[in-house]
Structures are given as structure tokens and as C-alpha cells.
C-alpha positions in Angstrom: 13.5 -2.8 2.8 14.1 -6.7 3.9 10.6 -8.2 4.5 7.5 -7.4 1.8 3.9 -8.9 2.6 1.3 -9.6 -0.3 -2.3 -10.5 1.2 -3.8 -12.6 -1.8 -7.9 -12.4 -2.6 -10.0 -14.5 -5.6 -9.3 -11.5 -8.1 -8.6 -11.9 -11.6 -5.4 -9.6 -11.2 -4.1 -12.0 -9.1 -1.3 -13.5 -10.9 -0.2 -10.0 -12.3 -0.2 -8.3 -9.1 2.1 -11.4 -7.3 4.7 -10.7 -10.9 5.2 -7.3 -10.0 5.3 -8.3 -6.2 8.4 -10.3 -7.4 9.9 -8.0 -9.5 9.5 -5.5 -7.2 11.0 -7.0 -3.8 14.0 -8.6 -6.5 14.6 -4.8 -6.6 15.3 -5.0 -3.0 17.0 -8.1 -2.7 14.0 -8.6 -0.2 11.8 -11.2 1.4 8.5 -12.0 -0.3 5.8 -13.2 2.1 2.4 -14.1 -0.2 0.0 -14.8 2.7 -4.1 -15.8 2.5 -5.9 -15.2 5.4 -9.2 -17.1 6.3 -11.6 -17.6 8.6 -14.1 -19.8 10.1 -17.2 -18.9 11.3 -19.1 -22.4 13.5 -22.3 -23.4 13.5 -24.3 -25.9 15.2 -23.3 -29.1 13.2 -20.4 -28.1 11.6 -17.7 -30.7 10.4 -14.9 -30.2 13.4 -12.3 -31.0 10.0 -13.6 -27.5 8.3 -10.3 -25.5 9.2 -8.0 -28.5 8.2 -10.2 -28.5 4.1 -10.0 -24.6 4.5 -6.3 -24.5 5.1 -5.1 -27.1 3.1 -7.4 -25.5 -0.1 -6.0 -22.1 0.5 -2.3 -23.7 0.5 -3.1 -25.2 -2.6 -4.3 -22.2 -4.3 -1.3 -20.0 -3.1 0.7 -22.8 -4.4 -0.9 -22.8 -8.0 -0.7 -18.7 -8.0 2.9 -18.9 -7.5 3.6 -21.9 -9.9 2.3 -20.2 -12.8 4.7 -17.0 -11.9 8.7 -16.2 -12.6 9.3 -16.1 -8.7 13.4 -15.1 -10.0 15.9 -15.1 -7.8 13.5 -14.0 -4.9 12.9 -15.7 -1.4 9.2 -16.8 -2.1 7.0 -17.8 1.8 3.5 -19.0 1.3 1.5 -18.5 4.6 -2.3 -19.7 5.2 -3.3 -17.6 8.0 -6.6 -18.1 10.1 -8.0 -14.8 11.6 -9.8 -11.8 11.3 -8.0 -9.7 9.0 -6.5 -6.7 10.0 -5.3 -8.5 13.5 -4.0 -11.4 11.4 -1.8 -9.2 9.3 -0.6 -6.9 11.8 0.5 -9.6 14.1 2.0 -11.1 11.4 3.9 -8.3 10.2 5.4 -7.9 13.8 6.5 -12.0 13.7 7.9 -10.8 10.2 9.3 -7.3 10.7 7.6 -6.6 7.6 9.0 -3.1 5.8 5.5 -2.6 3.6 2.7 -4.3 2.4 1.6 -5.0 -1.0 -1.9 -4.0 -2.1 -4.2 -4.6 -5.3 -7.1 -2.5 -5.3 -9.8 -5.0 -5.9 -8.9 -7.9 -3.9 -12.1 -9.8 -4.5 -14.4 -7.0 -5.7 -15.4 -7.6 -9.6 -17.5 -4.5 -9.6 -15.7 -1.9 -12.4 -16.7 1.6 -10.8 -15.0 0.5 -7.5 -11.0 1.5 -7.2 -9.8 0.1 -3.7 -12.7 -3.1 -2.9 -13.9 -3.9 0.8 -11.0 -6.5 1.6 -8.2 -3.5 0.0 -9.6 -0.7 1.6 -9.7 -2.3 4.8 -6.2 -3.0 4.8 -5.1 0.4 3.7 -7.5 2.2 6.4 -7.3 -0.1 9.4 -3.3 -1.5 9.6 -0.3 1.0 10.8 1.9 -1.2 8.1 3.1 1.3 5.0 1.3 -0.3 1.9 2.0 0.2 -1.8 -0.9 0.3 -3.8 -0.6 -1.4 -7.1 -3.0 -0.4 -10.4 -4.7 -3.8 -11.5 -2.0 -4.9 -14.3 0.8 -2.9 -13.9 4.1 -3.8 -14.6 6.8 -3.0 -12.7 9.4 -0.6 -13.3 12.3 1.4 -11.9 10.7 4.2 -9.7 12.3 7.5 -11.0 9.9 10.6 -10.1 7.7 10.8 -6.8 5.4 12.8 -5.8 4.7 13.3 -1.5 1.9 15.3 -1.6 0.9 16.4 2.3 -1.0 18.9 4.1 1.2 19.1 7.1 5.0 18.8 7.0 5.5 17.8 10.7 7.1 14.3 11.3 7.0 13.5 14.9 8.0 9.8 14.4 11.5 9.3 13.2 10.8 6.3 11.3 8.0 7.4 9.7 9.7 8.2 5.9 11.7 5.1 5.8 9.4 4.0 3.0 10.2 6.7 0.5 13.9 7.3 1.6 14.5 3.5 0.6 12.6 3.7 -2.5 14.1 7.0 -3.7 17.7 5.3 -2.3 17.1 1.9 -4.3 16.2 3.5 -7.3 18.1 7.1 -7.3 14.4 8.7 -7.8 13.3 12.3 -7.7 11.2 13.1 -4.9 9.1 16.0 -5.1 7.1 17.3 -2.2 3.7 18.9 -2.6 2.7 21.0 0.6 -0.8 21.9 0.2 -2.8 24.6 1.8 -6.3 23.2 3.2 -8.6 25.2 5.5 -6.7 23.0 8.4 -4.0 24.9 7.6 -1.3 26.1 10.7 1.7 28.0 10.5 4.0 25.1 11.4 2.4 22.5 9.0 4.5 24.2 6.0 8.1 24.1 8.2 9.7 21.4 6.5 12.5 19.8 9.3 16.3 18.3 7.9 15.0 14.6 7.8 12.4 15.7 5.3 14.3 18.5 3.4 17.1 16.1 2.9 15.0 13.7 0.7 13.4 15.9 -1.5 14.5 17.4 -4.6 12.3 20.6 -4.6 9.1 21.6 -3.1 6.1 23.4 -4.3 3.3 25.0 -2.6 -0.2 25.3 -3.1 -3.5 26.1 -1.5 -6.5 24.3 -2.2 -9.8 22.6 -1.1 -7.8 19.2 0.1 -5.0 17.4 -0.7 -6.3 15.2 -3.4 -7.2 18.3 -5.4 -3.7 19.6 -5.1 -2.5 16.6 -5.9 -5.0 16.8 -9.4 -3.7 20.2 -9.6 -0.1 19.3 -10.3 0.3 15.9 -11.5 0.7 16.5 -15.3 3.3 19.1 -14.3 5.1 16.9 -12.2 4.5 13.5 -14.3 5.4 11.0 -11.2 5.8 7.2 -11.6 4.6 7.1 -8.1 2.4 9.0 -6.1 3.0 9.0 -2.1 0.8 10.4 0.5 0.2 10.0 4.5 -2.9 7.8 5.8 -3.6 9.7 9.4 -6.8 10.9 11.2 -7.0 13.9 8.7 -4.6 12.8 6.2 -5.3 12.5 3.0 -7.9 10.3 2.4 -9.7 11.4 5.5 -13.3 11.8 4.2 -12.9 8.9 1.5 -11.8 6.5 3.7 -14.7 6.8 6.0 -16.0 3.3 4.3 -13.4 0.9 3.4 -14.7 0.9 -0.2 -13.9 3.6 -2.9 -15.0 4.5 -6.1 -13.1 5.3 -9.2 -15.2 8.6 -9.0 -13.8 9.6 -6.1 -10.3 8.5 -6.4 -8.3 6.6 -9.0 -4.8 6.7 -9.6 -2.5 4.8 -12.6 0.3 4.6 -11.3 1.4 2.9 -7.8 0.4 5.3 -4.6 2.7 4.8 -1.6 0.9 5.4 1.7 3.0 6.0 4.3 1.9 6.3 8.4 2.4 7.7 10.9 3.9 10.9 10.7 2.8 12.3 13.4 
């Protein structure tokens, strides 16, 4: 894991989320991209300067972020970027070859009930980049104890666990994988092939409603430092991701959740 991108918002987590951003790719001896992506909407009338103010602000407060954070022995890159989001980020992962993407729940959102905001969930749902999700204010640490909870076992696309094995590699962690039983269940979805069976420690299996709920099931048992699951068309978050915002009722986690893509 060489190239990490953080997407900044306005939030009050800010600076805590770009320390463990640091800490974290320092881990890796990686790349730290911290990128703000803007955009411009004209009207009738409209200063013709506007993107020049709006790029030159958002430099400056990138700047400030970064000033007031131990940036280490790390390879810092600021990056205004003007776009729509999702297309911004994904082209600029390519220019990049980012490895994963950096996410803190409430980007912009101040609203306490909500867990992943508008501007987070978007990213999460929308991008084909593997993203770490990062609790508001927590500090990193060695990873020693995952837990891949999936519904379906079947990797299609070779590079698909390169996430987790470097992870797991960096840190000499435990991976644990949770196969759980849903009513989409198939015969094949439990055969678990070498790539797979070669990172894990031990595996478990379970039948319930949906993943989440096996995942709810077994996580005291298991006590991870990271929880990783599979964003696909009926992954895990499937039904909760329908809208790009979600509530702390319907999922919260306090620890960092890996989300890892296409599998199959």
C-alpha cells in the first residue's frame, strides 16, 4: 500500500481524522494525498474570478489543517480539485494509483444520530476505490485482530483482497472470516478458494437474517480492532446504502471498517 487518499470536508473531526491519516500511511511508508474537491455552479452575473477565490481559499484551508498536525516522516500532497465528486476522486485515484481511500463518517454533517453523512456515504457507495472508514476521533493503532464478515466467499477478481492481505502483512494481524448464511444463500458462496483460505486464520459460520446481524452476532466473541466487509450490488450494506446517508440506528461501528470491492 504506496498511494493513500483523504477527501477533506468542514467537519469538526477534521484535524483528528488527517493525524490518524498520517500515522496510519507512516505505517506503510506510503503516500498521503489530502485532497478538497469543489465545485462551481454559474449564474447569470457571476464574477468570471469565482474558481480562482474558490481554489485559492480551499488551498489555504488544506494548508492550515495540515499546519496544525505532526505530518512525521510522511510524504504530505495537498490537492484542490474542481468537479463533481465521485468523478473527481476516481479519476484522480487512477492519475495517483491510489491503494485506498480514507473516510470520516461525517464529512460535513453536524447532525449526531447520523453515522456515515451525505458527502461520506457517497464516497463509500458510489467509488470502486477500497475505503477505510475511520470513527470520528480515533487514534490510530497497530491493527492486530480482523474481522471479514461476507455472505459469499467467491472472489472472481484477483486483486480484489489486496486491501486486507497488506493490512494483515504490515501489521502480522489475525484475520478472521465470518461466512454468513442469508436467505441468498448458494451452495458455492461458502467454498472458500486458496487466495482466501491462505489469509485467514480460522473461519466460522453462521446463518442469519443478513450480514450485519451476523456480524452483531459475533463481534464480542471475536473482539476485532477492525471490522472488514464487501460493498457489491448485495453486499453488505445493500439495503442501508440505498441513500447515501446512514443513521447510527442502523449501523455504527467503533472501530475502523475496511470496505473492500469488488469481489466478484
Amino acid at each position: 500500500m504506496k498511494n493513500i487518499l483523504v477527501p477533506v470536508g468542514s467537519s469538526k473531526n477534521a484535524l483528528s481524522h488527517l493525524q490518524y491519516a498520517v500515522d496510519f500511511a507512516e505505517a506503510f511508508d506510503a503516500k498521503l494525498f489530502i485532497v478538497q474537491v469543489y465545485n462551481v455552479y454559474t449564474k447569470a452575473g457571476t464574477m468570471i474570478k469565482v474558481d480562482h477565490i474558490i481554489e485559492r481559499e480551499s488551498k489555504a484551508f488544506l494548508k492550515d489543517l495540515v499546519s496544525k498536525i505532526d505530518t512525521k516522516s510522511v510524504d504530505v500532497v495537498i490537492k484542490t480539485l474542481k468537479g463533481k465528486l465521485i468523478d473527481t476522486l476516481e479519476l484522480a485515484s487512477k492519475a495517483a494509483n491510489i491503494d485506498l481511500i480514507l473516510v470520516e463518517p461525517r464529512t460535513n454533517s453536524i447532525k449526531e444520530e447520523v453515522f456515515l453523512g451525505k458527502t461520506s456515504g457517497k464516497i463509500i457507495k458510489q467509488t470502486q476505490i477500497p475505503a477505510l472508514i475511520v470513527p470520528e476521533g480515533y487514534k490510530f493503532k497497530p491493527v492486530s485482530n480482523i474481522l471479514l464478515a461476507v455472505k459469499s466467499a467467491i472472489i472472481k477478481k484477483s486483486d480484489a483482497l489486496n486491501p486486507l492481505i497488506s493490512i494483515k502483512n504490515n501489521f502480522t494481524a489475525l484475520v478472521n472470516l465470518l461466512l454468513v448464511k442469508t436467505p441468498y444463500y448458494k451452495e458455492d458462496d461458502f467454498v472458500v478458494d486458496n487466495k482466501l483460505s491462505e489469509t485467514v486464520n480460522s473461519i466460522t459460520e453462521t446463518e442469519n437474517a443478513t450480514t450485519f446481524q451476523g456480524v452483531l452476532q459475533h463481534l464480542q466473541s471475536y473482539n476485532p480492532d477492525m471490522l472488514c466487509v464487501v460493498r457489491r450490488r448485495r453486499g453488505f450494506f445493500t439495503k442501508k446504502w440505498e441513500k447515501n446517508v446512514i443513521l447510527k440506528k442502523d449501523f455504527s461501528s467503533s472501530i475502523p471498517v475496511l470496505v473492500l470491492r469488488g469481489l466478484k
